[in-house]
SEDOMAR-782682 format. One record per residue (C-alpha): residue in three letters; x, y, z. Coordinates in steps of 0.5 Angstrom, whole numbers, plus 500, padded with zeros to 3 digits. Layout:
AlaXYZ;...
END
This chain:
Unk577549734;Unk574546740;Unk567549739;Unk567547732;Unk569539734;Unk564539740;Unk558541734;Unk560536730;Unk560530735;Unk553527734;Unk548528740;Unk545522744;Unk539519742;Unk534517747;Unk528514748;Unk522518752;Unk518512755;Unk512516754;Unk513522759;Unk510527756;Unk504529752;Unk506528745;Unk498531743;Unk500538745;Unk508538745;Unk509533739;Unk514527739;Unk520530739;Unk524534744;Unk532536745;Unk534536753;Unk539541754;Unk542544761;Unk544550763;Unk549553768;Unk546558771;Unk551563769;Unk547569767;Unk540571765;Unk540569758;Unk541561756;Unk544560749;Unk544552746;Unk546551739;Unk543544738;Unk545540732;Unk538536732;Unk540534724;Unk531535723;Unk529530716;Unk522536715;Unk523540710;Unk523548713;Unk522547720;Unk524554720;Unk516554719;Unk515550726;Unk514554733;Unk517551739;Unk515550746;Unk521550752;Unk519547758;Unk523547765;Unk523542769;Unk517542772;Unk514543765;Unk513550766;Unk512554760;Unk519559759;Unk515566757;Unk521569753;Unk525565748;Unk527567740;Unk531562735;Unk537564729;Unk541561725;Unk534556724;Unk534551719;Unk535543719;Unk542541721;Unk541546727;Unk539552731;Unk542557735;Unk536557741;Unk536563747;Unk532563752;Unk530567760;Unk531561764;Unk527561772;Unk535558774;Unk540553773;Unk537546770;Unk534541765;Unk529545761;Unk526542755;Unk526544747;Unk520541744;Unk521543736;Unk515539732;Unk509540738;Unk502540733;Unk495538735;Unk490534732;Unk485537727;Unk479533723;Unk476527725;Unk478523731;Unk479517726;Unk482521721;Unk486526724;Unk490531721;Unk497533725;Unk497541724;Unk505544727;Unk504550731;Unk507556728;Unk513560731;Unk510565736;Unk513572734;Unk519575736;Unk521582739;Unk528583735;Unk531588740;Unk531582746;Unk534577740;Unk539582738;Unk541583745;Unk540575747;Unk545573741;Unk550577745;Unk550572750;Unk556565749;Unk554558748;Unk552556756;Unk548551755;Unk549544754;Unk545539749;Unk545533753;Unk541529747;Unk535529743;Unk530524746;Unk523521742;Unk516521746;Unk517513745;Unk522508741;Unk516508736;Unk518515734;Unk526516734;Unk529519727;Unk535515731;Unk538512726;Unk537513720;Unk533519719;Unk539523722;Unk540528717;Unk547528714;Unk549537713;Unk549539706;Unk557540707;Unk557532709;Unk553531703;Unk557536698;Unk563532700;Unk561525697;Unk559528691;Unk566531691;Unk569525692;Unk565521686;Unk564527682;Unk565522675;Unk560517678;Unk553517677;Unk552514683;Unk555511690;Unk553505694;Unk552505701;Unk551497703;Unk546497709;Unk544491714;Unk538489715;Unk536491721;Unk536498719;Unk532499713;Unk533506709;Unk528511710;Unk529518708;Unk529518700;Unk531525699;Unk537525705;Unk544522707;Unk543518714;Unk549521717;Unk551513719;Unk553513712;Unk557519713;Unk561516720;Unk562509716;Unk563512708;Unk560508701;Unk564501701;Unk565496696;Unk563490701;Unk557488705;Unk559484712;Unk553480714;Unk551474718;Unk545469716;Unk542462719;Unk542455715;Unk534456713;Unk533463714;Unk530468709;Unk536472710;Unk536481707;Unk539486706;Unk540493703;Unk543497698;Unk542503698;Unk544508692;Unk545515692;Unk544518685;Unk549523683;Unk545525677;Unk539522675;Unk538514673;Unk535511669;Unk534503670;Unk537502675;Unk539494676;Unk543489681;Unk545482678;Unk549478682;Unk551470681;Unk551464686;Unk554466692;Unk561460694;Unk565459699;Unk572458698;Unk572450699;Unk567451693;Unk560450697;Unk554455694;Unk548457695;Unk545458688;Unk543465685;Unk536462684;Unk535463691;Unk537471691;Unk532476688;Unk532484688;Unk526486690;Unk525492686;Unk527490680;Unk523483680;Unk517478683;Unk511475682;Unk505478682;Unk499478686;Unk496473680;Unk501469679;Unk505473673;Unk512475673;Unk514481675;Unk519487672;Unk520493675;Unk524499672;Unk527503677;Unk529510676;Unk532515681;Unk532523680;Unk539526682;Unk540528690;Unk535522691;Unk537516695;Unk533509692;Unk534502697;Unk535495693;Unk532490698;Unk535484697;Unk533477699;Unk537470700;Unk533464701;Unk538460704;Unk537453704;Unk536448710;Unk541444706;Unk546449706;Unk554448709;Unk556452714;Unk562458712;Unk563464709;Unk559465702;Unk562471698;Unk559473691;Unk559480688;Unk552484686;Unk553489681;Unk549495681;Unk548499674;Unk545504671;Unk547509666;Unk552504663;Unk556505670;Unk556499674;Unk560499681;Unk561492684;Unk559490692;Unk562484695;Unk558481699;Unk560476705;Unk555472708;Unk557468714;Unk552461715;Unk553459721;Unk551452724;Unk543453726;Unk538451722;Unk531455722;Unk525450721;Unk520457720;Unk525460715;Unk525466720;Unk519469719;Unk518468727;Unk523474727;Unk519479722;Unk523485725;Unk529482721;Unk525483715;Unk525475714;Unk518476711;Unk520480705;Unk521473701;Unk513473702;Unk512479698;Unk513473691;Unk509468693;Unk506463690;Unk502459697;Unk495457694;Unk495460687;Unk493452684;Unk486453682;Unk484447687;Unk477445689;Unk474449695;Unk469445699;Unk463445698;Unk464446691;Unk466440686;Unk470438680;Unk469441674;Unk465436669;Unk465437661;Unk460432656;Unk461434650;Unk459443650;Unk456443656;Unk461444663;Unk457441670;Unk459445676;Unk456445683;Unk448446682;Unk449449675;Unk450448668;Unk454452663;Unk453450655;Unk458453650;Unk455455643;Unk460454636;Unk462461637;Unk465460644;Unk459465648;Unk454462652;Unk448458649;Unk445457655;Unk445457662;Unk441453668;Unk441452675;Unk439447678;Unk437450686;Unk430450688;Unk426456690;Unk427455698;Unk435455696;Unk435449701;Unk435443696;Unk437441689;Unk432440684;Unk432435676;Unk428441673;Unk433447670;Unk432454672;Unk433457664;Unk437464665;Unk438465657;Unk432465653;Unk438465646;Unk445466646;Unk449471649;Unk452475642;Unk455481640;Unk452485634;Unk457490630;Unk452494626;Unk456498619;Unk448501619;Unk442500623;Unk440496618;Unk447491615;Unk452488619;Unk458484620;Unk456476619;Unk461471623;Unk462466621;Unk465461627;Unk471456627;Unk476452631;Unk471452637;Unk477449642;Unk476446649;Unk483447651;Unk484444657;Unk480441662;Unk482441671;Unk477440676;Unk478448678;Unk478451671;Unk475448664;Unk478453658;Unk476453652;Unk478458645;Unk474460638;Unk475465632;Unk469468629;Unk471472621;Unk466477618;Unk468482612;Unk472486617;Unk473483623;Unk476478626;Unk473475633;Unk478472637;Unk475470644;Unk478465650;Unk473463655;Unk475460662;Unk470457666;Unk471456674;Unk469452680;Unk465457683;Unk461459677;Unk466465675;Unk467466668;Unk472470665;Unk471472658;Unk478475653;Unk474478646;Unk480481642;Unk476483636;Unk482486630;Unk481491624;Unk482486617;Unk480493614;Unk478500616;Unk472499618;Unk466504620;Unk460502625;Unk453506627;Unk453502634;Unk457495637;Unk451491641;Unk453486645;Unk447482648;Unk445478653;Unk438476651;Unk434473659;Unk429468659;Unk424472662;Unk423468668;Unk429469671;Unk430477671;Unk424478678;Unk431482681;Unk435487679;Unk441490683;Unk447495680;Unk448501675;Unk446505680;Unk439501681;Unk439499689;Unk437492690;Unk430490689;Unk425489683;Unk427489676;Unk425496674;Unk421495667;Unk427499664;Unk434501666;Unk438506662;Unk445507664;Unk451510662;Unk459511663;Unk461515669;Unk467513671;Unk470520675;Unk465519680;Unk461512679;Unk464504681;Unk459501676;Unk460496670;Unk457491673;Unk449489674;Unk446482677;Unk439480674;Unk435475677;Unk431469681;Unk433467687;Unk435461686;Unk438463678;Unk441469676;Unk447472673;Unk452478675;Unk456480668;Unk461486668;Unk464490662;Unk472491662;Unk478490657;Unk485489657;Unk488495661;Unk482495668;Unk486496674;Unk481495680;Unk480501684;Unk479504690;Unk474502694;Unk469505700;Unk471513701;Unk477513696;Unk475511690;Unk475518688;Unk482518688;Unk483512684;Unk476511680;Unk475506674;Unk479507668;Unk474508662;Unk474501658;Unk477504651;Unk471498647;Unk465499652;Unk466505654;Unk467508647;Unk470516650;Unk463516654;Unk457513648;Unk457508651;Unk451505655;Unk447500657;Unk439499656;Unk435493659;Unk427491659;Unk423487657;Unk424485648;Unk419480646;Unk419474649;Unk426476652;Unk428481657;Unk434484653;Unk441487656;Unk443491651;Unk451493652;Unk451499647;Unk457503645;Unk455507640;Unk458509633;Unk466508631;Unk471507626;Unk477502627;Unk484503622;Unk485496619;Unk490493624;Unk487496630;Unk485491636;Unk479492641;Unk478487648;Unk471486649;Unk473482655;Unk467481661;Unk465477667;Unk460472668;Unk458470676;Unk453464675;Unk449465682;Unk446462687;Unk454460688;Unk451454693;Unk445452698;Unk443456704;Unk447453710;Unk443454715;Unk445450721;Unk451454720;Unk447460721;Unk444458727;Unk450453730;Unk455459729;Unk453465733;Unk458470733;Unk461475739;Unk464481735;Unk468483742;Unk474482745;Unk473480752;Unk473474757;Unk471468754;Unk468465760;Unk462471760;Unk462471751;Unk461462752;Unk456463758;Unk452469753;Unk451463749;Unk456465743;Unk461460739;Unk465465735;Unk469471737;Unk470476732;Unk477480734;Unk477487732;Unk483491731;Unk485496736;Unk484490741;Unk490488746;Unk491481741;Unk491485735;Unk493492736;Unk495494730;Unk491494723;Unk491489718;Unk498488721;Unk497481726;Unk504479727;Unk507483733;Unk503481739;Unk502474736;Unk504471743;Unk498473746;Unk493472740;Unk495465741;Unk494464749;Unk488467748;Unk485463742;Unk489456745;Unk484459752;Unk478459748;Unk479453744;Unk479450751;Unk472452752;Unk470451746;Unk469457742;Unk473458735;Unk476466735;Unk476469728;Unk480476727;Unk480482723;Unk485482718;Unk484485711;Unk489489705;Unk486496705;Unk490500709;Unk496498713;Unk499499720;Unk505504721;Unk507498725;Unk508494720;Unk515492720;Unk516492712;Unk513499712;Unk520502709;Unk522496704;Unk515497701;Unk516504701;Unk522503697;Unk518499691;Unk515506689;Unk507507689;Unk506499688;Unk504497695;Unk502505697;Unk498508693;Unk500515691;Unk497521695;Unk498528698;Unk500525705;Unk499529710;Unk494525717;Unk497524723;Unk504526726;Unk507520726;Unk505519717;Unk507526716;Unk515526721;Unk517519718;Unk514518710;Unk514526709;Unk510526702;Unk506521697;Unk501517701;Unk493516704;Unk494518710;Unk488512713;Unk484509719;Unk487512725;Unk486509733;Unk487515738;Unk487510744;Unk494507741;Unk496511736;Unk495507730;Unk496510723;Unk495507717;Unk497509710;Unk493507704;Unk494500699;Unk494501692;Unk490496690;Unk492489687;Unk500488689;Unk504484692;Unk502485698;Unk497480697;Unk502475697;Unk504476704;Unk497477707;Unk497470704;Unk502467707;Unk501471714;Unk494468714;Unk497461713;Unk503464718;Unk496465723;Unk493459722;Unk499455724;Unk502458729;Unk496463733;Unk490457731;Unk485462728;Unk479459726;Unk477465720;Unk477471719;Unk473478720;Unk474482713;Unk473490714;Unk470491706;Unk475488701;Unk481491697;Unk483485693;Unk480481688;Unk477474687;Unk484471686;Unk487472693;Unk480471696;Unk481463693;Unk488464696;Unk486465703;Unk480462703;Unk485455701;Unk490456707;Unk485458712;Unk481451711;Unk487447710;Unk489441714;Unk481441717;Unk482448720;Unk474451720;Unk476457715;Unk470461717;Unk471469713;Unk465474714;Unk464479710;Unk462487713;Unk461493708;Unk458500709;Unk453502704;Unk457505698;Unk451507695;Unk455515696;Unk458519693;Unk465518695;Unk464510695;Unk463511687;Unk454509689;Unk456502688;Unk452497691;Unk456493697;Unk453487694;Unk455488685;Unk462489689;Unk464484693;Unk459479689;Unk466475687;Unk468474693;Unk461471695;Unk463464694;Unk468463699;Unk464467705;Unk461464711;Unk456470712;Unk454477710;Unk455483716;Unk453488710;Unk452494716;Unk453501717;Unk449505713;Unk443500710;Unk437503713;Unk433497716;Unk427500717;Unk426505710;Unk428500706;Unk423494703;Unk424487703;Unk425485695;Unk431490698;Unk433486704;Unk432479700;Unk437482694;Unk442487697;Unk443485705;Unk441478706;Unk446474702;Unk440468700;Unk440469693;Unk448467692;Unk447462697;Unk449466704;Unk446468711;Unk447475714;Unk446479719;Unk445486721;Unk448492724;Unk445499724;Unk442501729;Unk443493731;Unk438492725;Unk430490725;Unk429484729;Unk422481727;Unk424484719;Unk430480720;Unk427474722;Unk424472715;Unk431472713;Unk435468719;Unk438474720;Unk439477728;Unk443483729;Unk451482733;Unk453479741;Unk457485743;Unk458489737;Unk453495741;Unk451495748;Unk444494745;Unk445489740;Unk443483743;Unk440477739;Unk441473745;Unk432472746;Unk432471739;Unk437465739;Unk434462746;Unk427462742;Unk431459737;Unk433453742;Unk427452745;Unk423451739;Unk430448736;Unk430451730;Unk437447727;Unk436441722;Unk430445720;Unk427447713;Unk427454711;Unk421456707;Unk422464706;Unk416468703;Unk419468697;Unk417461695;Unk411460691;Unk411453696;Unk412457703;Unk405453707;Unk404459710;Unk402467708;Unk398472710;Unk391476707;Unk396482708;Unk401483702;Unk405487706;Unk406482711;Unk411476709;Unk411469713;Unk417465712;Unk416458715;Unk422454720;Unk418447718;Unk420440723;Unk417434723;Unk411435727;Unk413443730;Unk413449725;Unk416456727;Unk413462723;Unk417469723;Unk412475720;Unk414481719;Unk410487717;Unk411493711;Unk404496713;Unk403503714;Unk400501721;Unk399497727;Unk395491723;Unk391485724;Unk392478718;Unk389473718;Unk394466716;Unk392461710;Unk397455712;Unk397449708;Unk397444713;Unk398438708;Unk406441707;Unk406443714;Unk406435716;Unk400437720;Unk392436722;Unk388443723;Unk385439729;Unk390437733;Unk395444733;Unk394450737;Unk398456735;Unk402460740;Unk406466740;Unk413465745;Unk414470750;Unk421473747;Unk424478751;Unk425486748;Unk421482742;Unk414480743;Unk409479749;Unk406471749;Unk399469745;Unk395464744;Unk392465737;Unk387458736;Unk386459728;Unk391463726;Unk385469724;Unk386476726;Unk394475728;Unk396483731;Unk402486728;Unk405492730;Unk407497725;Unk415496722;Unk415490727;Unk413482726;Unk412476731;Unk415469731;Unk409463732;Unk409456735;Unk405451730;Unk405445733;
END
């Protein structure tokens, strides 16, 4: 009896403070003491293991000198406990490391391998278990605190659990309340806790005035649920107060989406499984002081258990609601919220204008035709992207429209009606028409924004059964506009006479091309009702496009674009279908209207970004302005989870605003850190945070999650695991609300975004929070090259062009290749200029003399070669701010070579002109400048023109007359004209 009572008391959990290495004896060990009392050591622990089969998992016992102990065998192993034997070398502590594993695959994408049980000899073991129980367990300890199963992973034993399922036998379920402060992990466990305190039909909890109070109930399912509910009403106190049920929500079940919808979840639970209900109370400041009770009902299969809950409100107010408390899952609440969703006016743009059909944005306008399309489109930038110009640039030679063929030759003839402009706000102009043939009936919603985003909803609806050799939907260019092409698997660079593209979804991210000028062009996408954004950089293959059931047409449909007449023609063809009457088809698509806005250059050459934490006194001495604070650094350890060393992230910001230098940090949506303290709520909404996967990766991911997720970036040097976010969710509501948290709390002056996994709507969102109250707001954008296989052969640009409105600066980076590539390539898909942004350059810390002609330099810090500083003190020295940029690609730039493979772009001041070349040729060449000194403001016979000694750049010249200028191979040179 005694040994049996001495088993079920439960072990002591304790931390390790680091004092072993978990790379080679894992996370978790048992501490056991043996007497000394013979020749064979015998404990059986009760470690209570959440893994699955850990009979599969080897062990390694150590002494106390953390010598091996040769000799060891196991019986009776299995999750609850085990009988372990061993030859001790004396009495002592010894320890039983039970989940050792080593790392394989990338350093940065490990993958946690568990060491195999070592064989055993039987013989040794058959006589070893004739030895009693003699040693002690004295507790089961974790490398760190991080790492505990303590509490809630302690497993409750099968005959535990069998015993609540006796007691509820006629239940459909059992609710075990739960605090805040210790969120349910397992979903396919009982946590022993429960077992010690029993399922109850009360929560106790206590709550400040103000606070964004939570708590948990944790259902365990006793056959398999089907829409699972909590209802709940006001919360009172016995003198009549309440707290309104207004402020109460079950995360699970409903919340606001990432775009501001309302949101309901349906949650169902597989018998044996355990399923967490997170509640959240937003108490009011105004709230009374007392003791609030009200009942949640819980339901599902038309079983209902009632829990009482009693909340204590004591006297303290909380100013921040508690979210400065965040591992008191204060910050939940964040998760449905509505920060920055009203579609204001983000500068530079400015309000919306409407004259009759044609709506005035910033630098462009936009007509609307009698069927709702677009008739014509015009910017209005001039060719150098650094000034407005009177005269339109034409995007459209007619209409944009749609043909639906019932043969090559017959089709159906619209006729359009009720074209409505519906509303008119400074962000947004909306705008409704129906169009009506024999078949079919058109019914289209237009929205146009501020930035130059127009979104496109086309229902087309069967009114009989109806028969078509091909549905075309045109958009018809003007000529003049159409010099560049980018996306449908084209790199960035000319338009190529003729682009033929068809559907791949499985293993292309494209349904989107940009067409044209510099300072006018247009990006379209095809989608329909049901597009979910996927996966992006090297994980869209495990959540690629969804075919649009229209455009796509089961893979017939395509796109063709070339030149057609006196138009340069896209046609979007789906090839041939049938439609029952009745049957309903969207041919929704998108328009961004580019350039978004005008070249900032002085924000270009004013803003010179270190992209390195460091000390701030050598950052300001190298002559930087901006620091880019990575994650994995001791102010911002964890990935795109920027919460937990806040205090230090503020102290050093508060430090270099003192210098005056602005600090921006990393922090994106795709992945997210293990640290994060949601992890296990997000956990419990199922796969609408997490994306769905095959698990695996690190240690930590694999002892704490078990199944059902992307194991993502890992940082060796802290152990930083993060797991993969699925996309849109909402989750995007939080990193709102954590970017208005920073800006106001730490001082950050902007934001560092690693490639992105959100869409425009949150982009708008942060970029409103960030500049709020005249903070700078500045938001710099990396991308690796995705033209690969398992980014989906994307272009970074076609993908994040949405974005590109609310950027300050492009970092399109690793993988572009600055050498091979030529510089229609450069200027379309690295440079930013034809959206109205400036770039730099990273791979291989980029080409200085090409990078030159675009502005761009490669980043302070980012290499321990990457050092733009002699380029930014030429800059300075010929003081190159309030300077007129007039790039190559301008019919106006005053200077160019004899050499088409040697371009000039012109930095032109009142009486002093900066010329950067840069070559393309074959060879080391010599060219010969033609300047037009007239709009140069300069007299031939008075300028010398000289080449500036810039370090690592070029040696100092004189070249009098600009003839026979030396240029060497895949380089360039910066000249003085004055």
């Amino acid at each position: 009896m005694w040994q049996s009572t001495l088993h079920a008391q439960t072990l002591k959990y304790t931390n390790g403070n680091n004092s072993w290495n978990a790379d080679s004896l894992g996370n978790h060990r048992a501490v056991v003491q043996f007497s000394g009392a013979g020749k064979i050591a015998h404990a059986k622990i009760d470690w209570r293991r959440r893994d699955e089969h850990p009979e599969a998992k080897g062990l390694i016992i150590q002494d106390a000198n953390g010598k091996n102990v040769a000799i060891f065998g196991a019986d009776k192993l299995n999750r609850e406990s085990a009988d372990i034997y061993f030859e001790p070398n004396g009495a002592g502590k010894y320890y039983i490391y039970y989940l050792a594993y080593k790392n394989e695959g990338r350093s940065n994408y490990p993958k946690g391998v568990y060491l195999k049980p070592k064989p055993v000899d039987q013989n040794w073991l058959n006589q070893a278990k004739r030895t009693a129980v003699n040693t002690s367990v004295v507790e089961i300890q974790s490398v760190d605190a991080f790492n505990s199963f303590y509490p809630m992973e302690v497993i409750a034993t099968a005959k535990e659990t069998a015993a609540v399922k006796a007691k509820y036998a006629t239940d459909a379920f059992v609710v075990f309340p739960e605090d805040r402060m210790f969120p349910i992990k397992m979903q396919s466990d009982l946590p022993y806790r429960w077992i010690q305190r029993g399922a109850a039909s009360t929560f106790t909890g206590t709550a400040s005035k103000g606070e964004n109070y939570a708590f948990q109930l944790g259902v365990f399912a006793l056959k398999d649920l089907n829409n699972l509910t909590v209802s709940f009403g006001d919360l009172k106190t016995a003198t009549g107060k309440v707290i309104p049920s207004k402020f109460i929500n079950c995360l699970n079940t409903k919340g606001t989406s990432y775009d501001n919808k309302p949101l309901v979840e349906v949650v169902n639970v597989a018998s044996g499984k355990v399923q967490p209900m997170w509640i959240t109370i937003d108490i009011p400041k105004t709230t009374a002081p007392g003791l609030y009770t009200g009942n949640f009902v819980v339901k599902a299969n038309g079983k209902s258990k009632v829990i009482a809950a009693k909340i204590t409100v004591g006297n303290q107010v909380l100013a921040d609601a508690g979210v400065g408390s965040p591992d008191k899952q204060t910050r939940l609440t964040w998760l449905n919220s509505t920060l920055a969703q009203p579609n204001t006016v983000v500068a530079p743009y400015t309000p919306l204008t409407v004259a009759g059909n044609v709506i005035s944005l910033l630098g462009r306008k936009f007509e609307i035709n009698a069927d709702g399309f677009p008739k014509q489109i015009q910017t209005f930038f001039n060719a150098e992207m650094t000034a407005y110009t009177d005269k339109p640039n034409n995007i459209l030679a007619e209409p944009i429209h749609f043909h639906f063929f019932n043969t090559p030759k017959t089709q159906e003839k619209f006729v359009p009606a009720n074209l409505q402009i519906t509303s008119k706000e400074a962000g947004t102009v909306k705008w409704t028409a129906t169009s009506t043939s024999e078949n079919l009936k058109m019914d289209l919603e237009g929205a146009l924004e501020f930035d130059g985003y127009v979104h496109y909803v086309v229902k087309v609806t069967a009114l009989k059964d109806v028969d078509f050799s091909n549905v075309d939907f045109h958009i018809p260019f003007d000529k003049g506009s159409t010099k560049y092409l980018m996306g449908l698997g084209e790199k960035g660079g000319v338009r190529p006479d003729t682009v033929k593209w068809k559907w791949d979804v499985a293993n292309k991210n494209q349904d989107a091309v940009w067409i044209g000028n510099v300072n006018a062009g247009l990006y379209y996408n095809l989608r329909d009702e049901r597009y979910v954004r996927p996966l992006n950089t090297n994980f869209y293959l495990q959540k690629p496009l969804l075919l649009p059931k229209s455009w796509g047409n089961d893979d017939k449909g395509g796109i063709q674009i070339n030149v057609k007449g006196s138009s340069m023609l896209a046609d979007n063809f789906t090839g041939a279908r049938s439609m029952k009457k009745g049957d309903v088809l969207y041919y929704n698509f998108n328009l961004l209207i580019t350039p978004f806005h005008l070249l900032d250059t002085d924000f270009q050459w004013d803003n010179r970004f270190y992209h390195k934490y460091g000390d701030l006194d050598a950052i300001k001495t190298a002559g930087a302005s901006v620091v880019n604070i990575h994650h994995a650094t001791p102010i911002n350890p964890w990935i795109n989870y920027p919460f937990i060393e806040w205090k230090k992230m503020k102290s050093y910001i508060d430090d270099a605003h003192s210098k005056g230098l602005k600090v921006k940090i990393y922090n994106t949506v795709r992945e997210l850190s293990n640290h994060a303290y949601e992890l296990p709520a997000l956990r419990s909404l199922g796969t609408e945070v997490y994306s769905p996967g095959k698990g695996g990766g690190f240690s930590w991911l694999q002892e704490h999650l078990d199944s059902n997720y992307i194991a993502a970036w890992f940082v060796p040097e802290i152990k930083d695991a993060a797991v993969i976010n699925s996309g849109m969710n909402r989750w995007h509501n939080y990193y709102v609300e954590g970017m208005n948290w920073l800006v106001n709390n730490v001082g950050i002056d902007g934001v560092y975004l690693d490639d992105v996994a959100f869409d425009r709507v949150t982009m708008k969102r942060i970029k409103r929070v960030l500049t709020q109250n005249n903070h700078p707001g500045i938001i710099d954008l990396h991308s690796a090259n995705q033209y690969n296989k398992s980014d989906g052969f994307n272009n970074s640009a076609i993908l994040y062009m949405e974005h590109f409105p609310y950027l300050n600066r492009l970092w399109f980076g690793e993988y572009f290749d600055y050498q091979k590539n030529n510089p229609d390539f450069f200027l379309t898909e690295v440079s930013g200029i034809p959206f109205g942004l400036m770039g730099e350059m990273l791979q291989d810390d980029g080409n200085p003399w090409r990078g030159m002609i675009y502005g761009m330099t490669s980043r302070l810090g980012w290499s321990e070669k990457s050092d733009p500083r002699p380029l930014w003190k030429a800059w300075d020295n010929f003081g190159i701010k309030g300077s007129e940029m007039l790039g190559y690609w301008s019919e106006n730039c005053p200077v160019k070579t004899d050499n088409p493979k040697v371009l000039a772009t012109v930095y032109k001041k009142q009486g002093k002109t900066m010329v950067a070349l840069a070559s393309w040729a074959e060879g080391d060449t010599k060219v010969n400048l033609t300047i037009d000194w007239a709009k140069l403001g300069l007299d031939a016979a008075k300028v010398k023109i000289t080449a500036p000694a810039i370090d690592k750049f070029q040696t100092a010249g004189n070249y009098a007359d600009g003839k026979s200028v030396p240029v060497e191979k895949g380089k360039g040179l910066i000249l003085i004209v004055e």
